[in-house]
N, C-alpha and C positions, 0 to 999 in steps of 0.2 A: 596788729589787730585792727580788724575795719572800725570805724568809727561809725557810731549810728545816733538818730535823735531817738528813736522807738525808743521808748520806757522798758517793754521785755527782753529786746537783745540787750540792752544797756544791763539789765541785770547781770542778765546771763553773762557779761562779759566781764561784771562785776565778782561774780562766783568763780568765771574760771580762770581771773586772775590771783584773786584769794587763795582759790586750790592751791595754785601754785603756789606765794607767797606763805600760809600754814605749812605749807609741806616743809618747804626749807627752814621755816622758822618759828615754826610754834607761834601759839594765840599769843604768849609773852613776848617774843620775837618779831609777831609782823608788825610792822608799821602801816599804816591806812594811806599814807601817802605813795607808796610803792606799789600797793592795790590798785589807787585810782592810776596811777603813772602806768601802769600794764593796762588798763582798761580803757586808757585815753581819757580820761573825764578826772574833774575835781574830787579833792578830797570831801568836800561838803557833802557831794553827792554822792557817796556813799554812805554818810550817816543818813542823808534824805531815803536812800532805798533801805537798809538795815537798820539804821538808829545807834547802834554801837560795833566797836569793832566783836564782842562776844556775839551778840543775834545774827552778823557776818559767818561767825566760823559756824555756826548753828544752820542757816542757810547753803552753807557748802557742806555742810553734814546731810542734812536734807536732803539736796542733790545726786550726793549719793550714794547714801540708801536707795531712795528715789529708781536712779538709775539701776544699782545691785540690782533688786526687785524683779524689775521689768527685764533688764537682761540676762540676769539668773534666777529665773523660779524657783523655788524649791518644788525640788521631785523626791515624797516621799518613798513612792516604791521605786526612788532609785536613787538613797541620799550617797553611796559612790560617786556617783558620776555627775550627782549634785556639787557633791567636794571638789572633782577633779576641774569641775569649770571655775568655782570660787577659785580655787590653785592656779588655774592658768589667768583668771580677771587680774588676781594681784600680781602676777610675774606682769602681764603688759600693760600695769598700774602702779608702779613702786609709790607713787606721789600718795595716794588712797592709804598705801598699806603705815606710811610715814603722817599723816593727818591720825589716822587710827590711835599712831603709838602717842602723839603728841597729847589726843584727848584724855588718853588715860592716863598719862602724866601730870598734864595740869589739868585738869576735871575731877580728878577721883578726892572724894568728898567733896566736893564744891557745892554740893546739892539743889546740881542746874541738870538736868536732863535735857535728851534732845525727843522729845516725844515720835519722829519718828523709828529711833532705832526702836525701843520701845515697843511700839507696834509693829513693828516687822519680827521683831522675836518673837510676841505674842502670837502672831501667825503662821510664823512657824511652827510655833511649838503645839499650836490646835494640830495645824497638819500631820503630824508626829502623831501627838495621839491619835488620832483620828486612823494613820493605821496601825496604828499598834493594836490597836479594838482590831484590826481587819486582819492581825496576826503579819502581816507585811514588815515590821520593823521589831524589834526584840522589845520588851518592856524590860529587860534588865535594870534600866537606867529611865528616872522620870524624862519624859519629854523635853524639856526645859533644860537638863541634863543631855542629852542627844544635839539638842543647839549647840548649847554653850561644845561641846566636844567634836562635833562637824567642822565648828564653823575654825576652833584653836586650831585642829589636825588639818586644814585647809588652807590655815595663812600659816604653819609652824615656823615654814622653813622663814620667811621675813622678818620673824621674831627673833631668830637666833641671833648670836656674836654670830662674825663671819669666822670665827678658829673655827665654833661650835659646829655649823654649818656646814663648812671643810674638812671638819672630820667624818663625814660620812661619805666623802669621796665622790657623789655620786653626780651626775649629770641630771638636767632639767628633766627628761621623761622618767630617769631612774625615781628622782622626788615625785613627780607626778604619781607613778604607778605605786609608792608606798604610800600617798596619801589616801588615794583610792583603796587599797587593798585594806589598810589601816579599818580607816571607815566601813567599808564589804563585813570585815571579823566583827568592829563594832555593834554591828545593828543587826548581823540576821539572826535569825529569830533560832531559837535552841533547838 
């Protein structure tokens, strides 16, 4: 990693050492000193930029979402192909899909939120409804509901056991095109 004095690369190198170190180790597991050792700079100086190693993984949470967003919109009148990209971010993101599992492991009741994910569901889920009023998306299922079930049917396969997984035999396009297809049955409209 280049070493730099800028304050913003310095973060940024901050976070994408983090990434890495969450991924393999959970918020319980990293240590701050192997963050800053990957980022080239002191451990001080990471509490100076984050203040704790939690506000840390919250800043690489941030990141990204952040990034998701921007590189994956959602496309309601096309939340298929919306999926199929989520499905291919995580396959050339294993790190992302491993930070995810880790938050809901040690997070769930913590009663620490990351207000970005938050808001990004929240926007989703307008967009959702927004066409479902346009008859574009089924209303079967509230909005909110069509997230949360896009977004499970889009990382499934990284959730599995690997037996679980290997029992569907299938190759990466074969998963690819049942998550789309999945999603396609899901949402169009009756």
């Amino acid at each position: 990693m280049v070493r730099t004095r800028e304050p913003e690369a310095k973060r940024r190198q901050l976070v994408e050492a983090a990434l890495a170190e969450f991924a393999a180790h959970g918020l319980a597991g990293a240590r701050i000193d192997r963050i800053a050792g990957r980022a080239g700079c002191s451990a001080g100086l990471v509490y100076t930029y984050f203040g704790s190693k939690d506000d840390l993984f919250d800043a690489v949470f941030d990141a990204i979402v952040g990034q998701a967003v921007t590189e994956i919109p959602i496309t309601p009148e096309d939340l298929p192909g919306y999926a199929g990209r989520l499905f291919d971010a995580t396959e050339a993101h294993p790190d992302v899909a491993r930070i995810a599992t880790w938050y809901r492991l040690e997070r769930a009741g913590a009663g620490r939120s990351i207000p970005a994910i938050t808001e990004a569901g929240k926007a989703k889920a307008e967009a959702i409804r927004a066409a479902q009023r346009d008859g574009i998306v089924s209303d079967r299922f509230d909005p909110e509901q069509v997230v949360a079930l896009v977004l499970t049917l889009a990382t499934m396969w990284s959730t599995l056991s690997i037996e679980t997984a290997e029992l569907s035999g299938a190759d990466r396009d074969h998963r690819r095109a049942t998550v789309v297809d999945a999603v396609r049955r899901l949402v169009e409209p009756h």
